[in-house]
FIVODREN-512532 format. One line per field, with one value per residue: z, y, x of N, C-alpha, C, O in turn. Coordinates in Angstrom, 3 decimals. Layout:
<recs>
n.z: c(Z; ...) $
n.y: c(Y; ...) $
n.x: c(X; ...) $
ca.z: c(Z; ...) $
ca.y: c(Y; ...) $
ca.x: c(X; ...) $
c.z: c(Z; ...) $
c.y: c(Y; ...) $
c.x: c(X; ...) $
o.z: c(Z; ...) $
o.y: c(Y; ...) $
o.x: c(X; ...) $
</recs>
This chain:
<recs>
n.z: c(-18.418; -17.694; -16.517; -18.082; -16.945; -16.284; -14.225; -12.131; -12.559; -11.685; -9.384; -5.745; -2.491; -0.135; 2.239; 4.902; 5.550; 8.516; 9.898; 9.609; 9.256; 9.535; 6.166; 5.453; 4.942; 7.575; 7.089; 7.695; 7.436; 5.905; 4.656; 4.142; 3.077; 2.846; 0.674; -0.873; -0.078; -1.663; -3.391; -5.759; -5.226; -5.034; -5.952; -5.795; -8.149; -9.948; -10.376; -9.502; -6.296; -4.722; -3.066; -1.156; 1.799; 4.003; 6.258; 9.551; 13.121; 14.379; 13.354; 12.728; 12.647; 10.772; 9.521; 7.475; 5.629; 3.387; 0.778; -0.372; -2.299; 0.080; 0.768; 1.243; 1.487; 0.131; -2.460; -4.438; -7.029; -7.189; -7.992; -6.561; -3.696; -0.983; 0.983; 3.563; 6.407; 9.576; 11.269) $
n.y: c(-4.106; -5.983; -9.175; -12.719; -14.075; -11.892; -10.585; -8.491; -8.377; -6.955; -5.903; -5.653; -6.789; -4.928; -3.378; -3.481; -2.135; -0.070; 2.034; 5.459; 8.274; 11.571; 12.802; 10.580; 7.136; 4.706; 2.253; -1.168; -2.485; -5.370; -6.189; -6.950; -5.115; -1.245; 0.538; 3.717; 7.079; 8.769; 6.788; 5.646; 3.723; 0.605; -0.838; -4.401; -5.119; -3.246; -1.280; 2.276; 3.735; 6.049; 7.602; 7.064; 8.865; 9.204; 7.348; 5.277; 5.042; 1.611; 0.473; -2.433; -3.031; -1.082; 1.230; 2.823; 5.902; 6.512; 8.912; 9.055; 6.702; 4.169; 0.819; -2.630; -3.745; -2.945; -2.324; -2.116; -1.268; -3.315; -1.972; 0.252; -0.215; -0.032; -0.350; -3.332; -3.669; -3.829; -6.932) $
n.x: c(1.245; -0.965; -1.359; -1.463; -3.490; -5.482; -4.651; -3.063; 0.499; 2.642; 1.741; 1.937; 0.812; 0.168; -0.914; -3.356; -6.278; -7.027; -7.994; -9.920; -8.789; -9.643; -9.483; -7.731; -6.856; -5.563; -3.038; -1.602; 1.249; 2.073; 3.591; 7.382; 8.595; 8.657; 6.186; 7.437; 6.461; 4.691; 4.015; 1.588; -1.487; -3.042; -6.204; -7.509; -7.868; -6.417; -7.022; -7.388; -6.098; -5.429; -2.885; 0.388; 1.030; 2.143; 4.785; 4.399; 5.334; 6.092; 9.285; 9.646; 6.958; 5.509; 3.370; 1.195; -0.271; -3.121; -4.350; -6.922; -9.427; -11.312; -10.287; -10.288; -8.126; -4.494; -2.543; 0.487; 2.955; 5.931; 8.396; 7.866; 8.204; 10.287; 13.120; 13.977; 11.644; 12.453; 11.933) $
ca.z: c(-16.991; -17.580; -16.956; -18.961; -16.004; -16.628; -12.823; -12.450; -12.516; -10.814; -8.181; -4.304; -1.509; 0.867; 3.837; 5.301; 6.505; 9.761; 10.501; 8.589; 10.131; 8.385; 4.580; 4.959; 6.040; 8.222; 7.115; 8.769; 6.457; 5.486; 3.714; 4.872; 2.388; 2.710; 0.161; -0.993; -0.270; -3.064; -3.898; -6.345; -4.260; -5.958; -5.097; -6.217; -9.666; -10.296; -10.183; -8.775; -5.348; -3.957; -2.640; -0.012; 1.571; 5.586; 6.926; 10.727; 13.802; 14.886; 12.314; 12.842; 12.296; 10.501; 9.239; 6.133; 5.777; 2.288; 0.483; -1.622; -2.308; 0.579; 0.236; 2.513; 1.036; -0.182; -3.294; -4.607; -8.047; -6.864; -8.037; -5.388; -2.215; -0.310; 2.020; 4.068; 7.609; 11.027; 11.764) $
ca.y: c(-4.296; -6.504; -10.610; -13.647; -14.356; -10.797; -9.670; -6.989; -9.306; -6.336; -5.192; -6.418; -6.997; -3.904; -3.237; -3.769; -1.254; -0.438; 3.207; 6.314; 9.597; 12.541; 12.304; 9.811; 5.823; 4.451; 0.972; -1.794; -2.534; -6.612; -6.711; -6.948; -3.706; -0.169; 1.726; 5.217; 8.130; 9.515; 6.403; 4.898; 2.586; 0.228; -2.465; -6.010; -5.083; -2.828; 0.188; 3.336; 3.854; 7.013; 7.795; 6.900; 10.448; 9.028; 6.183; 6.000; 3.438; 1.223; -0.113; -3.712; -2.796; -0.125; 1.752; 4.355; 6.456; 6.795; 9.567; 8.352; 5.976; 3.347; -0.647; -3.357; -4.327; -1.988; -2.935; -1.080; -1.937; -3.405; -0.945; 1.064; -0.385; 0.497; -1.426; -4.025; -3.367; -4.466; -7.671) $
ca.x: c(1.168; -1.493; -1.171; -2.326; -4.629; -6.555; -4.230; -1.624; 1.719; 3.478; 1.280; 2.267; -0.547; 1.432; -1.303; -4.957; -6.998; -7.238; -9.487; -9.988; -8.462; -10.415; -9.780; -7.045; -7.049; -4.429; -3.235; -0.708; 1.988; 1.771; 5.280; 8.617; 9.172; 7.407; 6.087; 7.518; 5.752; 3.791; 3.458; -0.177; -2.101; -4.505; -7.125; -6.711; -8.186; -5.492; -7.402; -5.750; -6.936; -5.008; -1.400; 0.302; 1.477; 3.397; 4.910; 5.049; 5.120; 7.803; 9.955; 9.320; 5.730; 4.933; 1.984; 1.378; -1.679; -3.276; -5.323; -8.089; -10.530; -10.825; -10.520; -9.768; -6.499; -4.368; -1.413; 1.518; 3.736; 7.252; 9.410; 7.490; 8.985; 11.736; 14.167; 12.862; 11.829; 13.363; 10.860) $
c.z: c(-16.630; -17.384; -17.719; -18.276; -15.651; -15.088; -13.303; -11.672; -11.431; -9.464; -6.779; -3.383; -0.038; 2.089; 3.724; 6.071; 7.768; 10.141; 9.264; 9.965; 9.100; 6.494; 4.239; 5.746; 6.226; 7.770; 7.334; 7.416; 6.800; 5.066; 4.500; 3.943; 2.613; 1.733; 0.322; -0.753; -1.129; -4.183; -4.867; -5.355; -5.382; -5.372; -5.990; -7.806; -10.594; -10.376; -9.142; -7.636; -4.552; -4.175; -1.496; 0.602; 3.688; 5.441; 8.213; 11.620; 14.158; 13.205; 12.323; 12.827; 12.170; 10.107; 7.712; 6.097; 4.028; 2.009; -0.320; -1.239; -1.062; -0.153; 1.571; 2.608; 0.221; -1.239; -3.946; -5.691; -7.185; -6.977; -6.965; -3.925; -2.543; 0.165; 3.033; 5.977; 8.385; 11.534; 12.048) $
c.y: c(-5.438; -8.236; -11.343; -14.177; -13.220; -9.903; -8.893; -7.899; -8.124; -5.728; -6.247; -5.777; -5.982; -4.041; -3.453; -2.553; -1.326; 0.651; 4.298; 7.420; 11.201; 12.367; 11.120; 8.217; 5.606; 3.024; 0.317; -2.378; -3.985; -7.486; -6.528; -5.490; -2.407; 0.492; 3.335; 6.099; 8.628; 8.142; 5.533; 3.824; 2.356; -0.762; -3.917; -5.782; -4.284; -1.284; 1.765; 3.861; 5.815; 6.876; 7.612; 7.905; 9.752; 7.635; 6.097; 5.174; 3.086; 0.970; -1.584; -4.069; -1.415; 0.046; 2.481; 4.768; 6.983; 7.842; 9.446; 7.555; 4.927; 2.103; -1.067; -3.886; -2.962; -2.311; -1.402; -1.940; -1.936; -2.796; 0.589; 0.832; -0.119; -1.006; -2.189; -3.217; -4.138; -5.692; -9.212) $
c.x: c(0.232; -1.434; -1.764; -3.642; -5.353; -5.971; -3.324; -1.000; 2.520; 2.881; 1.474; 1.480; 0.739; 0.280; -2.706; -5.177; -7.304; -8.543; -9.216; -9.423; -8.915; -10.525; -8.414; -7.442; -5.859; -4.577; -1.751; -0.227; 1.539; 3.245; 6.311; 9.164; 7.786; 7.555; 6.539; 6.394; 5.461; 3.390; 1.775; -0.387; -3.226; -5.285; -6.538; -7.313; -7.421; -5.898; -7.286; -6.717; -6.796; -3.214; -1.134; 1.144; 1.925; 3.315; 5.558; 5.097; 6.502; 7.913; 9.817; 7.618; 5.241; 3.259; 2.071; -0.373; -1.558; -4.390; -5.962; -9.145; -10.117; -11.494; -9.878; -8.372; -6.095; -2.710; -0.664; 2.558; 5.074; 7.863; 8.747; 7.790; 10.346; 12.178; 13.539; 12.727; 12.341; 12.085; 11.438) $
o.z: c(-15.525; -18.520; -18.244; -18.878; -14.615; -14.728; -14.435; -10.579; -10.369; -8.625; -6.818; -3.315; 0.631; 2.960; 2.631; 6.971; 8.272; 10.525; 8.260; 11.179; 8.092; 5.817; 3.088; 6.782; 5.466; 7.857; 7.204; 6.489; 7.753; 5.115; 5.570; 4.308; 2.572; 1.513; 1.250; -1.285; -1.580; -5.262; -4.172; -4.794; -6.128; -4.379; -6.567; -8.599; -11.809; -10.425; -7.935; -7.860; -4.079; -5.038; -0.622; -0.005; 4.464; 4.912; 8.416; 11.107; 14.242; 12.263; 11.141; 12.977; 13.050; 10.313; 7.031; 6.440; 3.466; 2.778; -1.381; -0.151; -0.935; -0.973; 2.483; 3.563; -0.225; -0.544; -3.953; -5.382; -6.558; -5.895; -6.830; -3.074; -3.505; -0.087; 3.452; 6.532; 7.965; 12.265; 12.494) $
o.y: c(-5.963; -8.706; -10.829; -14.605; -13.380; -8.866; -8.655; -8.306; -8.561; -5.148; -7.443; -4.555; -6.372; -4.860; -3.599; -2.075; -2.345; 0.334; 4.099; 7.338; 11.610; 11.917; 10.812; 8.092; 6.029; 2.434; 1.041; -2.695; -4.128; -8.626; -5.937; -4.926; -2.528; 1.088; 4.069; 5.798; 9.213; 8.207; 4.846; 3.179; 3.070; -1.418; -4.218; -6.644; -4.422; -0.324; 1.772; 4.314; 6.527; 6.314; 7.830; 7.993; 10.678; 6.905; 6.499; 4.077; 3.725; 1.141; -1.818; -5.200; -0.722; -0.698; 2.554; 4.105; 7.529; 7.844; 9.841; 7.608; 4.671; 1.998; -0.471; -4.318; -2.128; -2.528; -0.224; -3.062; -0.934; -2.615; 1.687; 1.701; -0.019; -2.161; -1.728; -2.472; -5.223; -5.197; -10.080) $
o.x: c(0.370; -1.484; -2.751; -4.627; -5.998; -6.530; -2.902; -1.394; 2.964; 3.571; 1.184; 1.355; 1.695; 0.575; -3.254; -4.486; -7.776; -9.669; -8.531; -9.612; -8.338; -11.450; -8.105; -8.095; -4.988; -5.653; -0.764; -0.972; 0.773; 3.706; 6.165; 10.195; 6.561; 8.610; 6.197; 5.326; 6.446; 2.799; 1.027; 0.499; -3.896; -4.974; -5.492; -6.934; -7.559; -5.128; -7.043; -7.840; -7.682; -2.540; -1.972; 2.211; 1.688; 2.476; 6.704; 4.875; 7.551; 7.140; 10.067; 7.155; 4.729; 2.299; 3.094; -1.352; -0.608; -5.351; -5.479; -9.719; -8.919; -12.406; -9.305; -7.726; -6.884; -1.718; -1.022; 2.961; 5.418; 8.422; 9.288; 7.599; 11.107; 11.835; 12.478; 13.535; 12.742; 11.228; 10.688) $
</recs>
């Protein structure tokens, strides 16, 4: 999984933090694709941050709320998105 440049080749930059809502954070999708539900969330070092457990909002800008560790960016391996959104 690892690249020649010491990054994770498969991981995609999915959302930014926006607030925390009790033990989860809410963050604003980034991509034209959303992450599955249940899917790993990691930081930019590849390290496993949480899950991402809703996705809710319009469709031309969504959201997803994750449970875990927070970060300011929030990544997801490609074969973890879905279909793109309406934008």
């Amino acid at each position: 999984m690892k690249g020649t440049d010491g990054k994770f080749k498969n991981l995609v930059l999915v959302g930014e933090y926006m607030h925390s809502v009790g033990r989860y954070m809410v963050a604003k999708v980034l991509t034209r694709h959303v992450p599955r539900i249940g899917a790993p969330v990691f930081d930019k070092y590849g390290r496993k941050l949480g899950v991402v457990t809703d996705v809710f909002g319009p469709v031309g800008s969504p959201y997803i709320t994750i449970k875990g560790n927070r970060s300011q960016r929030f990544y997801v391996r490609e074969s973890d998105l879905l279909g793109q959104v309406g934008r």
